[in-house]
C-alpha positions as CSV (number, residue, x, y, z in Angstrom):
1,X,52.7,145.8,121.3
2,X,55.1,144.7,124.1
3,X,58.1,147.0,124.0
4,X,60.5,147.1,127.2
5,X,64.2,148.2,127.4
6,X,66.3,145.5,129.0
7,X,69.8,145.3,130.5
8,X,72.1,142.4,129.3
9,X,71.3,141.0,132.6
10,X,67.9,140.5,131.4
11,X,66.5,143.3,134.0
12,X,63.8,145.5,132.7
13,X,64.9,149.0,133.3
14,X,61.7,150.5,131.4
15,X,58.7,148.7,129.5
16,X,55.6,149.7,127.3
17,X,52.3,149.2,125.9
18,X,51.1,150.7,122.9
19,X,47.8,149.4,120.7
20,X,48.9,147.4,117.1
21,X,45.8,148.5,115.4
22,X,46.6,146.7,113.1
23,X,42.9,147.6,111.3
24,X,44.6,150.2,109.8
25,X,47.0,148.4,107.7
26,X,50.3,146.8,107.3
27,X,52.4,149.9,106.3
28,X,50.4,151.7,109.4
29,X,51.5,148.7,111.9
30,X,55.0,148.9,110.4
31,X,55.5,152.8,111.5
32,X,54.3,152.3,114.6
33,X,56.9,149.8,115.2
34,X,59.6,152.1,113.8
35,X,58.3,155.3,116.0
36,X,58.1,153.0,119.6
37,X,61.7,151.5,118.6
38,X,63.0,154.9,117.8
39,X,61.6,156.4,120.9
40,X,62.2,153.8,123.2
41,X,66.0,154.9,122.0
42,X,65.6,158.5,123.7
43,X,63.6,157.5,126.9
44,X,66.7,155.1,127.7
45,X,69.4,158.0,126.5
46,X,67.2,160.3,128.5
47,X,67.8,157.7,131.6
48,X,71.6,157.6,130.6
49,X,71.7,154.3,129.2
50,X,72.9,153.7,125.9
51,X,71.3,151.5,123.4
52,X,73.5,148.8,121.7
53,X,70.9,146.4,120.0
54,X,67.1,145.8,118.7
55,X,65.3,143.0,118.7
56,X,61.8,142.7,117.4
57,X,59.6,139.3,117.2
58,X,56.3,139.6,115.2
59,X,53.6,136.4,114.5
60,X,53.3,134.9,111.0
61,X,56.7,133.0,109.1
62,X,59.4,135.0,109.3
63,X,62.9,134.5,107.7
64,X,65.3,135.3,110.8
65,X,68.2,134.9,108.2
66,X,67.1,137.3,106.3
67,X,65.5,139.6,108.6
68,X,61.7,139.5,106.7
69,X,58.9,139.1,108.4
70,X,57.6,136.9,104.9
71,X,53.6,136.5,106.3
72,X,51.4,137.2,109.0
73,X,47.6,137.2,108.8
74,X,47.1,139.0,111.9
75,X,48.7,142.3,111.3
76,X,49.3,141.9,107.2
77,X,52.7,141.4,106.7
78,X,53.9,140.2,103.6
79,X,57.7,140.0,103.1
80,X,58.5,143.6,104.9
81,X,62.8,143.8,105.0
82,X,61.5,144.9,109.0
83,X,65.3,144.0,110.1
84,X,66.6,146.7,107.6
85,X,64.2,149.3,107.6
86,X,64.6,149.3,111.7
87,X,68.5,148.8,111.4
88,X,68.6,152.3,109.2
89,X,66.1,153.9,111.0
90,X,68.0,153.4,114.7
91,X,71.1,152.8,113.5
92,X,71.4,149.9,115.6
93,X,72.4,146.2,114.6
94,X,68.6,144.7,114.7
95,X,67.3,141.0,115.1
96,X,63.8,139.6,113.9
97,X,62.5,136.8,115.2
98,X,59.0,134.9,115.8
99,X,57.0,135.7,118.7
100,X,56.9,132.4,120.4
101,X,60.1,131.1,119.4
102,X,61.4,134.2,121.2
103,X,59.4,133.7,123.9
104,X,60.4,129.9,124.0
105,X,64.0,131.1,124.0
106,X,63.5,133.1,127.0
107,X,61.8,130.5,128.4
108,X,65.2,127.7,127.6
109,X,67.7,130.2,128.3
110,X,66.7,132.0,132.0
111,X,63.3,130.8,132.1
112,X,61.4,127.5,133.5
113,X,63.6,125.3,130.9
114,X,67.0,126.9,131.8
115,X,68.3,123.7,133.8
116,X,67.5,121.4,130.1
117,X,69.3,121.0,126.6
118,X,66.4,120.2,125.0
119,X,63.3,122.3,125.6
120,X,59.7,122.2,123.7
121,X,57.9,125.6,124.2
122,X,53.8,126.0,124.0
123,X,52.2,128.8,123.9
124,X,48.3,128.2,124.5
125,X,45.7,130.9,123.8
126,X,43.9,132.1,121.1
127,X,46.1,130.0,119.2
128,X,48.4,127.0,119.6
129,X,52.3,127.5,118.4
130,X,55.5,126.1,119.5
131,X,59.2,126.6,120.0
132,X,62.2,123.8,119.6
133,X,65.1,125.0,121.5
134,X,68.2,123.1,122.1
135,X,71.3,124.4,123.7
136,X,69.6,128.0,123.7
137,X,69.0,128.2,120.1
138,X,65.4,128.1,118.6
139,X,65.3,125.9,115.4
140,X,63.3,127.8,112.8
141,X,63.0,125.3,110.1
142,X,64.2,125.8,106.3
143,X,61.3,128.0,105.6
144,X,60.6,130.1,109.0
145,X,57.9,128.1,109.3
146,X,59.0,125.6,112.3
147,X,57.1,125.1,115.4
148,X,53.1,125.3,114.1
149,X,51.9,122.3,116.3
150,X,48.9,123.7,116.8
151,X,48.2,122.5,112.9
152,X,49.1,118.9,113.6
153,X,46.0,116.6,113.0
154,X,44.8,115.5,115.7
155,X,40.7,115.0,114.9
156,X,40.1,114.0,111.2
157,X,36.9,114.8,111.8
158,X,37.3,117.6,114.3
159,X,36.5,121.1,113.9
160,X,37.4,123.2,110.6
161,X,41.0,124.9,111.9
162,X,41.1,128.9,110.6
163,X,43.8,127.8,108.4
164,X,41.4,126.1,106.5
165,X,41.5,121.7,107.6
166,X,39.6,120.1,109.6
167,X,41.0,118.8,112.9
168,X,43.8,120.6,113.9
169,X,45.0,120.6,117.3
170,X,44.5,124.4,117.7
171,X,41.0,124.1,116.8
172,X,40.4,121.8,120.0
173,X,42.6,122.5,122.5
174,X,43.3,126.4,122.2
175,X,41.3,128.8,124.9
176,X,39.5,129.7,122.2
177,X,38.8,126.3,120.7
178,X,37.3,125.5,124.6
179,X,35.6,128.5,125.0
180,X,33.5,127.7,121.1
181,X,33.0,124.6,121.2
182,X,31.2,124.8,125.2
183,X,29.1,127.5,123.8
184,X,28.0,125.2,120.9
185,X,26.7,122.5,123.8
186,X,25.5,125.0,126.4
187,X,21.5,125.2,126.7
188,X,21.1,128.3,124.9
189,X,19.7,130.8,127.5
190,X,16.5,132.8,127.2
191,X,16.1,136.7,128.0
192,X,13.3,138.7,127.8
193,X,13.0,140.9,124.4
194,X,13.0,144.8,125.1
195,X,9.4,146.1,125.4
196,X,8.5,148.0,122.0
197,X,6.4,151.3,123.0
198,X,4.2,151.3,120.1
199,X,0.3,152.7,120.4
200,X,-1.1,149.2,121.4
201,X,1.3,147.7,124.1
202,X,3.6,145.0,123.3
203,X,4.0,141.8,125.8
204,X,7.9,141.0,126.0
205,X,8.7,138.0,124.5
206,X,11.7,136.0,125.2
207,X,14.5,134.9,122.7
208,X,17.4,132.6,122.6
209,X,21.2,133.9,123.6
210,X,24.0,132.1,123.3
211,X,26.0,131.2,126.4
212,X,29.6,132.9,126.4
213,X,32.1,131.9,128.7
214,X,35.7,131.9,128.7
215,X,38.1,128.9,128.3
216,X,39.4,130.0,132.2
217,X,35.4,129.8,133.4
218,X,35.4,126.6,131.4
219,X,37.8,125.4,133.9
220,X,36.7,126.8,136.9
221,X,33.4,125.3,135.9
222,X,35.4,121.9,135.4
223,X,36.9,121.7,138.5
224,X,33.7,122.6,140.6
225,X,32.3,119.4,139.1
226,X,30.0,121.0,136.1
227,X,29.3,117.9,133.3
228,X,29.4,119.8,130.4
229,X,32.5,121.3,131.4
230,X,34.0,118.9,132.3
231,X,33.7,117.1,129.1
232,X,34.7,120.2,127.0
233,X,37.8,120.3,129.3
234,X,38.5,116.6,129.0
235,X,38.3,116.7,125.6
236,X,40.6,119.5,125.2
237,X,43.2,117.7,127.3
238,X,43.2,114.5,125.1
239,X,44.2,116.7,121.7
240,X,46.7,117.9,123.6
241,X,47.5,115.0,125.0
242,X,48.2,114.0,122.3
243,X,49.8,116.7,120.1
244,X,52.7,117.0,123.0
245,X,53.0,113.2,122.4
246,X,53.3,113.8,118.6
247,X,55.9,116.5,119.7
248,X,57.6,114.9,122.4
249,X,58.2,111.5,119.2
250,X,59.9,114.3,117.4
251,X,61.9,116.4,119.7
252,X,62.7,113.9,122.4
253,X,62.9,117.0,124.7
254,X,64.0,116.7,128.6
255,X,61.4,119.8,129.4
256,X,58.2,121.0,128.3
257,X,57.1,124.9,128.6
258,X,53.1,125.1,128.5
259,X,52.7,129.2,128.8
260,X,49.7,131.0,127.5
261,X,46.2,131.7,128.9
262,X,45.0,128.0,129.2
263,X,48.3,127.3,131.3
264,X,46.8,130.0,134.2
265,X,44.7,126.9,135.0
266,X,47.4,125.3,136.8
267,X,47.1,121.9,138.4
268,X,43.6,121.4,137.1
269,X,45.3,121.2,133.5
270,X,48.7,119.9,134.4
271,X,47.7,117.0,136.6
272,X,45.0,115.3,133.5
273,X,47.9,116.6,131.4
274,X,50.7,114.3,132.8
275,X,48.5,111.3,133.2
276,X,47.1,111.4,129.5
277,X,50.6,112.3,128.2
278,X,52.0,109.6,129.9
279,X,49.3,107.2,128.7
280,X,50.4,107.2,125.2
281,X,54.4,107.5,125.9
282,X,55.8,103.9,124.8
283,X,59.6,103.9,124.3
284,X,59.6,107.5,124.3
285,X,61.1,108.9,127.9
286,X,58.3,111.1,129.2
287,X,59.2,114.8,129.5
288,X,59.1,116.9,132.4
289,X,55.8,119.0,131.9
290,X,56.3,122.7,133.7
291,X,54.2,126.2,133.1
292,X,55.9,128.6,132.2
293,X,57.8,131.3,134.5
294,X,58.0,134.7,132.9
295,X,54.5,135.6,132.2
296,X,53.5,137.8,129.0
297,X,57.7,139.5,129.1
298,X,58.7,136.3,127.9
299,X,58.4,137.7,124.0
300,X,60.3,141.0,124.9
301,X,63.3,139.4,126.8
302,X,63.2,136.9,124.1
303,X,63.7,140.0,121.4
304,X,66.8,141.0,124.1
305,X,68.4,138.2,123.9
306,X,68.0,137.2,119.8
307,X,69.3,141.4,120.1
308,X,72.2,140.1,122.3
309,X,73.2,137.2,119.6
310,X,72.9,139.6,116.9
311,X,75.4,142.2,118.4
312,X,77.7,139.7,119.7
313,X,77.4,138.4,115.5
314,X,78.2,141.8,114.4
């Protein structure tokens, strides 16, 4: 969990870490929530600030309207009223939102898209997920669910997806996605076997290990020339190459946000990127492709600001 106090300004005046474990079950994650929230409150009393809002983005669908965080297979969630139990808890008019649609708003409104209307936010790591924002607001569809183009089909007969189909664009282009699938072609390695003490003495044998590399060693690897690397990462650009085309025939947006891990590989991503992208543009105008400007804060001072909207609501 990110957790940060933050001036209207956007400053941060204090921030946090603490560990989700979210192992230990739904109900567990959601006290931990309420406890950091609550003392976050006395730290920024105890600084003489005084807190007016909450804001709290988790993963999964959410129902901002509402305030109910419906579903969420990485910490459990299933249609926890997190908005009200926070709200009584603090006393303090609350917003819920989606991580990366908050982070996508931070990123429209003060971030790397604040100069365009129309801004498509991508947030590349283990996962793939996007944000719509237009005029500062972050469309969230009619079921919470907007924004999941990392499950746009992209390989029919790609890769089984963990949400079940084949072919999704998260399956191929995520950091994870690169970092599987070069293992899978890699020579597998061979190390020697530990030496078994036994009463007749053992010769070591060597077995097989798999080769495990990161998606940011995958590119390093690319750029220094490495074939199979540079296939893995080639292949990874065209899905996304062409999911941001698929996104950019929706949206029509003037700027698009790639943040996430995958984005730290800077111009050796962005440079095939804008090429490929372009490549399959007709009619459409092409976008302005930029990575992202405020790092792994981008989800709290996205929380600030749906707080902001919520207290000015209120």
């Amino acid at each position: 969990m990110k957790c940060a106090l933050i001036r209207p300004d956007g400053t941060v005046a204090h921030a946090e870490r603490h560990p989700t474990d979210a192992g230990r079950g739904a109900d567990a994650v959601i006290g931990t929530i309420l406890a950091v929230a609550d003392g976050l409150t006395g730290t920024a009393r105890a600084q003489g600030l005084t807190p007016t809002a909450l804001g709290i983005v988790v993963p999964g669908v959410v129902d901002e309207a509402r305030g109910i965080a419906v579903w969420s297979a990485n910490v459990g969630f299933r249609d926890v009223p997190l908005r009200e139990l926070a709200s009584a808890r603090l006393g303090l008019p609350t917003a819920l939102g989606h991580d990366v649609r908050a982070g996508g708003l931070a990123e429209a409104r003060i971030g790397a898209g604040r100069d365009a209307r129309h801004v498509l936010f991508l947030a590349i790591g283990t996962g793939i997920a996007a944000a719509h924002v237009v005029a500062g607001s972050a469309t969230t569809g009619a079921h919470g669910a907007a924004g999941e183009l990392g499950h746009i089909l992209v390989r029919p007969d790609g890769p089984r997806c963990g949400c079940g189909r084949p072919g999704c664009l998260e399956a191929i282009a995520s950091a994870s996605a690169v970092a599987r699938r070069y293992a899978e072609l890699a020579p597998q390695k061979t190390v020697p076997a530990a030496e078994t003490a036994t009463q007749a003495t053992v010769t070591a044998a060597e077995v097989a290990a798999p080769t495990t590399v990161t998606a940011a060693e995958v590119a390093a690897r690319a750029a220094a020339g490495e074939e199979l690397a540079t296939r893995v990462w080639r292949e990874a650009v065209e899905a996304l190459a062409d999911g941001l085309a698929t996104g950019q025939a929706l949206f029509d947006v003037e700027t698009i946000v790639l943040g996430g891990g995958l984005a730290q590989a800077g111009a050796g991503l962005f440079d095939p990127l804008r090429g490929a992208l372009r490549e399959r543009l007709t009619f459409h105008r092409e976008p302005r492709l930029v990575p992202a400007a405020l790092g792994d804060e981008a989800g709290c001072l996205g929380a600030a600001l749906l707080a902001i909207d919520q207290l000015e609501k209120e």
